[in-house]
C-alpha positions as CSV (number, residue, x, y, z in Angstrom):
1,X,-23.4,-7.3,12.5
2,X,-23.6,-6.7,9.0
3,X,-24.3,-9.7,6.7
4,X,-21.2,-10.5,4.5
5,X,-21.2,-11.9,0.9
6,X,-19.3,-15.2,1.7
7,X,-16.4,-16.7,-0.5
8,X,-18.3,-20.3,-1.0
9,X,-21.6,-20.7,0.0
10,X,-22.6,-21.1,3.2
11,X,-23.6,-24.6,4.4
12,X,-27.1,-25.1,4.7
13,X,-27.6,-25.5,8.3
14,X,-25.6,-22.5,9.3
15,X,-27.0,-20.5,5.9
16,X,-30.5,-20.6,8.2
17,X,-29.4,-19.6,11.6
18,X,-27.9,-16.4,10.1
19,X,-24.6,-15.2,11.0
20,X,-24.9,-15.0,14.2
21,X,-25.1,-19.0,14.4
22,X,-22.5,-19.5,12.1
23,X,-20.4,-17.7,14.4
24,X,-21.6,-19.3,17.4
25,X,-21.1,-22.6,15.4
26,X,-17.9,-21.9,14.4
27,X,-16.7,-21.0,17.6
28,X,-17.6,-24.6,18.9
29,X,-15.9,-26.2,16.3
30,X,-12.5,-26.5,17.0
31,X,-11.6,-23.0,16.0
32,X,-7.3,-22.7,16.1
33,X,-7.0,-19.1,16.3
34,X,-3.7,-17.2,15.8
35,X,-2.6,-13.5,16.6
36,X,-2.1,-11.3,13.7
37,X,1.8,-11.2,14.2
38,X,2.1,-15.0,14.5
39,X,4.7,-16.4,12.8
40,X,2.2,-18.4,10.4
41,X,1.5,-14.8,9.0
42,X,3.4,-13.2,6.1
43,X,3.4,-9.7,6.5
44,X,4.6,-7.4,3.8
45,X,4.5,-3.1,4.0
46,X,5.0,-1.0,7.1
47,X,3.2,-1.9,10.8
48,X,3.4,-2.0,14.1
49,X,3.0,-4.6,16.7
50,X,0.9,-4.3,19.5
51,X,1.5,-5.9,22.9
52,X,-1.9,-8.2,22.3
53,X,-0.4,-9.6,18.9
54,X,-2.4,-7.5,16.8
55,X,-1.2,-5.5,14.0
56,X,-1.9,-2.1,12.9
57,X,-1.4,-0.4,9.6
58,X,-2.8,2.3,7.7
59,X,0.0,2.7,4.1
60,X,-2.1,1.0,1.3
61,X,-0.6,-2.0,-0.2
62,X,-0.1,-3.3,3.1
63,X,-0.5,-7.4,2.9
64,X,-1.1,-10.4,5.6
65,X,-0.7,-13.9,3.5
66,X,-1.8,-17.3,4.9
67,X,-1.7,-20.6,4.1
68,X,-3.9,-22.9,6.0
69,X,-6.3,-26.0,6.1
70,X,-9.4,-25.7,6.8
71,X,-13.2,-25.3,6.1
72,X,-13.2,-20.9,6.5
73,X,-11.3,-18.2,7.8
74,X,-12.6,-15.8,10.3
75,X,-10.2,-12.7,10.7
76,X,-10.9,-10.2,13.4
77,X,-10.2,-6.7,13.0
78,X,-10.3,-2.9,13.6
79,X,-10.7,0.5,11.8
80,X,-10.2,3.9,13.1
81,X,-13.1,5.4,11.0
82,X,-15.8,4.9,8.5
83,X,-13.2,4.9,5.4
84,X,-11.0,1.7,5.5
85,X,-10.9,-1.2,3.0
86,X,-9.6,-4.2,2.1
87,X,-9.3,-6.7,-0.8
88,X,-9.5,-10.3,0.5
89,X,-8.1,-13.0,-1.8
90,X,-8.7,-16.6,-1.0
91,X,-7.8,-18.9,-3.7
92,X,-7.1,-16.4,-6.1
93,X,-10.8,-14.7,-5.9
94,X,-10.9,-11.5,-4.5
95,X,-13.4,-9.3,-3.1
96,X,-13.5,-6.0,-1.8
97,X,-14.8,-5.2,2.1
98,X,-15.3,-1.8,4.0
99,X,-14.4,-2.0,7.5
100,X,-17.0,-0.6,9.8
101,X,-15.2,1.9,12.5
102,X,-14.2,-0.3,15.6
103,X,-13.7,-4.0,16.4
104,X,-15.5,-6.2,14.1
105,X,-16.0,-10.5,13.0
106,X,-15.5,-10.7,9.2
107,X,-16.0,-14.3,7.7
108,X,-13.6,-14.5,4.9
109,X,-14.6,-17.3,3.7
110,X,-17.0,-20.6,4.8
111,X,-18.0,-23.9,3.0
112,X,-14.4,-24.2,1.8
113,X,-13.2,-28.2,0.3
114,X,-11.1,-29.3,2.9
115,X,-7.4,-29.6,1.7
116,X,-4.6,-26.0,1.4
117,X,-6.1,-22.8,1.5
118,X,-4.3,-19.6,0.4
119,X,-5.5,-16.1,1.6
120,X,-4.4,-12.8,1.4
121,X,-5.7,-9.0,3.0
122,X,-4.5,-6.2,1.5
123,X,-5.3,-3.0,2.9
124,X,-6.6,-0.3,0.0
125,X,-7.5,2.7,1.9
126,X,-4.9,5.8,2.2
127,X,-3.2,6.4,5.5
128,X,-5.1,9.7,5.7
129,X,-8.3,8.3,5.3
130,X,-7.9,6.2,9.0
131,X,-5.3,3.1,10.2
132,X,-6.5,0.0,10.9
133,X,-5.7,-3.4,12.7
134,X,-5.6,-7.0,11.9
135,X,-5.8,-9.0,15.6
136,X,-6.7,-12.3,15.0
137,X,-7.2,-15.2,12.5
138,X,-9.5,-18.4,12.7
139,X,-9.5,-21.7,10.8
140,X,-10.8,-25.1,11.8
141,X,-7.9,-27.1,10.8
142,X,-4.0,-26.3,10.8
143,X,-2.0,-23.4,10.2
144,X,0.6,-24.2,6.9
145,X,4.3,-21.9,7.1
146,X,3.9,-18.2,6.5
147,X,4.0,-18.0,2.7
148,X,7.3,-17.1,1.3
149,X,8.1,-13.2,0.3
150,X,9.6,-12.3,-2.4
151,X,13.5,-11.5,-1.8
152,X,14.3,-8.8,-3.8
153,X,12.7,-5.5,-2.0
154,X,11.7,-2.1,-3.2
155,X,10.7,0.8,-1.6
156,X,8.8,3.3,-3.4
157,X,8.0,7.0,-2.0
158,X,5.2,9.0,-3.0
159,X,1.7,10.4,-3.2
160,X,-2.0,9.7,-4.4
161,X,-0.8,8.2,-7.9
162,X,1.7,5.7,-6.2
163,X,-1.1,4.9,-3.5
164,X,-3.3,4.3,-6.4
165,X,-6.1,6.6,-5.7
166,X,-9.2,6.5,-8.2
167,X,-8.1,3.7,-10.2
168,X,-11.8,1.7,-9.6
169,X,-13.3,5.2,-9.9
170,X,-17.0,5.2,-11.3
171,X,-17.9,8.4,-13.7
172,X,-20.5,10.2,-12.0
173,X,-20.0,8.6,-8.6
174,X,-17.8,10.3,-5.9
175,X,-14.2,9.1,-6.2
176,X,-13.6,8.3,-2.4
177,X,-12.0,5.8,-0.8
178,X,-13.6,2.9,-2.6
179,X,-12.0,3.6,-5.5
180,X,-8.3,3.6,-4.5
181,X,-6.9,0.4,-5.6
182,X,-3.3,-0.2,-4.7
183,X,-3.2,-3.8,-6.4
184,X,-3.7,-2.0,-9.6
185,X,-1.5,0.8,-9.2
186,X,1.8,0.7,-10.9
187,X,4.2,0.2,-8.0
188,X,2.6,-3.2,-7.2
189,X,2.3,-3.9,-10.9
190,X,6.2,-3.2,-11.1
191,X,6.7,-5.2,-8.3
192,X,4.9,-7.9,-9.9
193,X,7.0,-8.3,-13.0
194,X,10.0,-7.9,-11.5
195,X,9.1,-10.3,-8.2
196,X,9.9,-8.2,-5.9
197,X,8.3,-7.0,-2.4
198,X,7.2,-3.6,-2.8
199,X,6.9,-1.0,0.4
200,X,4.2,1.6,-0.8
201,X,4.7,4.9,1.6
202,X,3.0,7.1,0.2
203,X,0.3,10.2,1.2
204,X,-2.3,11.8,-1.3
205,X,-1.8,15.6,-1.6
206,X,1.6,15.7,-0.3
207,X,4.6,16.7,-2.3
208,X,8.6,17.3,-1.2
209,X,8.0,20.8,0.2
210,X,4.4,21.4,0.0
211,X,1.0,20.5,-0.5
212,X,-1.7,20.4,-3.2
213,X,-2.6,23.7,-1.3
214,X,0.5,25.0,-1.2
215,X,0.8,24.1,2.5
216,X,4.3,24.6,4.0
217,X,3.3,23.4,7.5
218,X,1.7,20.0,6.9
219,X,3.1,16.2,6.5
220,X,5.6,16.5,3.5
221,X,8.0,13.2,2.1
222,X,10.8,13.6,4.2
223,X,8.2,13.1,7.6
224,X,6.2,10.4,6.6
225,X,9.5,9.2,4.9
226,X,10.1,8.0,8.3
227,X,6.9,6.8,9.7
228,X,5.1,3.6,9.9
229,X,1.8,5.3,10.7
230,X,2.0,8.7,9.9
231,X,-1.3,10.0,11.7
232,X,-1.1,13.4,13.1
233,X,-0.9,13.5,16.1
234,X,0.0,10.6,17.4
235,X,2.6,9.1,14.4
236,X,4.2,5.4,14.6
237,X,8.1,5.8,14.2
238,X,9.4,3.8,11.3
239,X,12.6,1.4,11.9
240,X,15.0,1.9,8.7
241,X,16.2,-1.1,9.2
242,X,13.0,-3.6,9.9
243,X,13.4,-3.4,5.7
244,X,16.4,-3.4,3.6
245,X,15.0,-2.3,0.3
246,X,17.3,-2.9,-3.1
247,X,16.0,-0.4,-5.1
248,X,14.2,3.0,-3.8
249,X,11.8,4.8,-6.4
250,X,11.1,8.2,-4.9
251,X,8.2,9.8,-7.4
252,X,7.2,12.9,-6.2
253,X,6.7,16.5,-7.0
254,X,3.2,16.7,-8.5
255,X,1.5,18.1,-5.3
256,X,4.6,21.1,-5.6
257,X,3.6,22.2,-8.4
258,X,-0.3,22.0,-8.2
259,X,0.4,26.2,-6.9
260,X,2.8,26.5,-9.0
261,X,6.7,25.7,-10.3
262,X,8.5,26.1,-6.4
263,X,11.4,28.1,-6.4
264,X,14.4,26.3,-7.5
265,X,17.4,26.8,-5.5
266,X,14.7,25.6,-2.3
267,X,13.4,22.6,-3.9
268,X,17.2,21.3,-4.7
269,X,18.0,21.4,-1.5
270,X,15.6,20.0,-0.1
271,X,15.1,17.4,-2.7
272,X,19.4,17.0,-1.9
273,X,18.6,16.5,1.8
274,X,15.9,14.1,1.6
275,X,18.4,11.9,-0.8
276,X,21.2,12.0,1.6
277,X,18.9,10.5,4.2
278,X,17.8,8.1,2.0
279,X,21.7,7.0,1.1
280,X,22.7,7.2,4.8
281,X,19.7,5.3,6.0
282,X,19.7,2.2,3.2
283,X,23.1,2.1,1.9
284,X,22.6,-0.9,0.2
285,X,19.9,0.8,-2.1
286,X,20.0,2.3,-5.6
287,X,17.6,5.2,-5.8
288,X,15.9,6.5,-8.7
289,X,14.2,9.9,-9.0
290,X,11.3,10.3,-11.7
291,X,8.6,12.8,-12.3
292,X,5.5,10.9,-11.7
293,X,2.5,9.9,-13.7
294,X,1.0,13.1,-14.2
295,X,3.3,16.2,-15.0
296,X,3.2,17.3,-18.5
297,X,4.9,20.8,-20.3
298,X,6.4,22.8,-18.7
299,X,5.8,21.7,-14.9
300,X,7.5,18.5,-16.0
301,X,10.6,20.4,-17.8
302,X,11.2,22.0,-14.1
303,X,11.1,19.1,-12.2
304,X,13.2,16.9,-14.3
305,X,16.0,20.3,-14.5
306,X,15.3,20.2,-10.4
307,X,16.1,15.9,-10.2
308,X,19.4,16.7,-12.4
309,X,20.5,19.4,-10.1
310,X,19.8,17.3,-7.0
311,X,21.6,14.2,-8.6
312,X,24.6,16.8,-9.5
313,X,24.9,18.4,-6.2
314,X,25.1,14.7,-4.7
315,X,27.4,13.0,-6.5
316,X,26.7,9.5,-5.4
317,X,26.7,6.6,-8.0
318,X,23.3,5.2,-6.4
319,X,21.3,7.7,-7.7
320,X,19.7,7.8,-10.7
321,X,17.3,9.8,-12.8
322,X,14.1,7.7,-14.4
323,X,12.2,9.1,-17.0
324,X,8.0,9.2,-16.4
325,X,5.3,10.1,-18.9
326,X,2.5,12.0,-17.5
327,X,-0.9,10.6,-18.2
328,X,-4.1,12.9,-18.7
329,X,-6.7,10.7,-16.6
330,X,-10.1,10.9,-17.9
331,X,-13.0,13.0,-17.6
332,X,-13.9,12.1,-14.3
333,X,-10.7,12.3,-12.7
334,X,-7.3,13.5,-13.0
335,X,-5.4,10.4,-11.4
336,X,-4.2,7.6,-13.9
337,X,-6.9,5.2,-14.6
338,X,-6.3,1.3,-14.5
339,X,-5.4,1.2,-18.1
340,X,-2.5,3.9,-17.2
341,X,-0.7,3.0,-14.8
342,X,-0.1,-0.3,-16.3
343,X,1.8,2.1,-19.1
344,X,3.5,3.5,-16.1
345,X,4.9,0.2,-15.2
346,X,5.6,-0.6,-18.6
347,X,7.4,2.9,-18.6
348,X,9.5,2.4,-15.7
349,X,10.3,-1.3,-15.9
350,X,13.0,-1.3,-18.5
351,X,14.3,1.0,-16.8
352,X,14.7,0.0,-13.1
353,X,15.4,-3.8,-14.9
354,X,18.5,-2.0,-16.5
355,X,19.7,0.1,-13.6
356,X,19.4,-3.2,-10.7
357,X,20.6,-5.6,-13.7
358,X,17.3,-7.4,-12.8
């Protein structure tokens, strides 16, 4: 196994057997282990269950909270691929980890004081870039209650920039999946301020009607709309009603016009159909239609025109058109960096704070 850079140091004994014996050690120390979907375990973002007690995932943004005490927390888990991250927070530090492909031992965190421990995963990785599980915890004292969630809800629909692709990127390094960064993006920054849960379901490259390519035939918003694992081909179906979100934030369209503005009367319609679904399935729900964090000129004119006709042609109250500004990037990549999409949120949070009276 690879050696991990622990949260406290290691004690000593253990710090000299290597890993290997402070598994073996841990093991024989009372270890109170817990399945993934244990009630202990605060979930937030789209799942699914396994029969074992795992849980499997793949939308970044996805969360498992804990509150325990104890001396470390060992969390077993498993990635599809070579491409899946998390941030792990314990006590308010985080780090970042890249899953190795398969099942795998991660310490979290060793030599802790003993007293209440807070921890948090949070997956960074894009669905398209692999799914992975969480099937286990470990701690050598007792489980605390599942941390509380927030209890106002949104749900927010889109692609790379609401996934928060490239945010940690590194000029002159390839921008992969190490430099996604979900916590930093401005969904989960808006759900911050406005302490809220926030659903991010969301696929780089994808728009309404087509792709960055122009691709008809591929994963648009209205599949993955309703899919907890939307991995071709074998897809999780989503349950609507597993979460009842108060406010929806559909930002899309940048990936329709990479090709070009998309013909009109076809975008409308099926920018109308995709909010109908939205109104049937969560009514409940104010929706908001913006542009994005990246459309500037004349791309930007079109879509707004197209979210006007849509809200026209609709005529429900519950929808609602919010205005974006698109952001330039930098040099090194076209996605918002850090520092932008905290304007994003800062953009959009008077806004929503207006229309949910919030």
């Amino acid at each position: 196994m690879r050696r991990l850079r622990l949260q406290r140091r290691m004690p000593a004994a253990l710090a000299a057997a290597g890993m290997a014996g402070w598994l073996a050690a841990a093991g024989q120390a009372g270890a109170v282990t817990i399945p993934a979907a244990d009630p202990h375990v605060a979930r937030m973002g789209r799942t699914q269950t396994q029969a074992d007690g795992g849980v499997r995932f793949s939308y970044p943004g996805v969360s498992f909270q804990v509150s325990f005490e104890g001396t470390r927390l060992i969390a077993t888990m498993y990635a599809s691929g070579k491409q899946s991250y998390v941030d792990v927070i314990v006590d308010g530090t985080a780090r970042k980890l890249r899953l190795q492909e398969g099942r795998q031992t991660l310490v979290l965190a060793a030599g802790l004081a003993r007293g209440v421990h807070s921890a948090e995963i949070v997956n960074r990785s894009e669905t398209w870039q692999g799914s992975a599980a969480l099937l286990d915890l470990d701690t050598d004292g007792a489980w605390r209650a599942a941390p509380a969630l927030a209890e106002r809800k949104l749900l927010l629909l889109g692609d790379s920039v609401t996934c928060g692709a490239a945010i940690d990127r590194v000029p002159g390094e390839e921008n992969g999946a190490a430099s996604a960064n979900p916590r930093a993006s401005y969904g989960m920054l808006l759900a911050r301020q406005l302490n809220a849960q926030v659903q991010l379901v969301c696929y780089g490259g994808r728009g309404l009607i087509r792709t960055w390519e122009g691709k008809t035939n591929e994963l648009n918003l209205a599949g993955y709309y309703g899919m907890a694992l939307p991995i071709q081909p074998v897809a999780v179906p989503w349950d609507q009603r597993d979460y009842r979100p108060d406010a929806i934030l559909v930002a899309i369209g940048t990936n329709d016009m990479t090709t070009g503005i998309p013909e009109r009367e076809q975008y409308v319609a099926a920018y109308v159909s995709l909010v109908r679904t939205l109104l049937r399935d969560h009514p409940q729900a104010q929706l908001m239609l913006t542009e994005g964090g990246i459309l500037t000129g004349e791309k930007q004119a079109a879509l707004t025109s197209y979210i006007q006709e849509t809200i026209r042609r609709v005529g429900d109250a519950r929808v609602h058109a919010i205005a974006s500004t698109g952001y330039p990037g930098d040099a090194a990549n076209g996605h918002p960096t850090r520092a932008q999409n905290v304007s994003i949120a800062s953009d959009l949070l008077p806004q929503v704070r207006k229309l949910m009276r919030w």
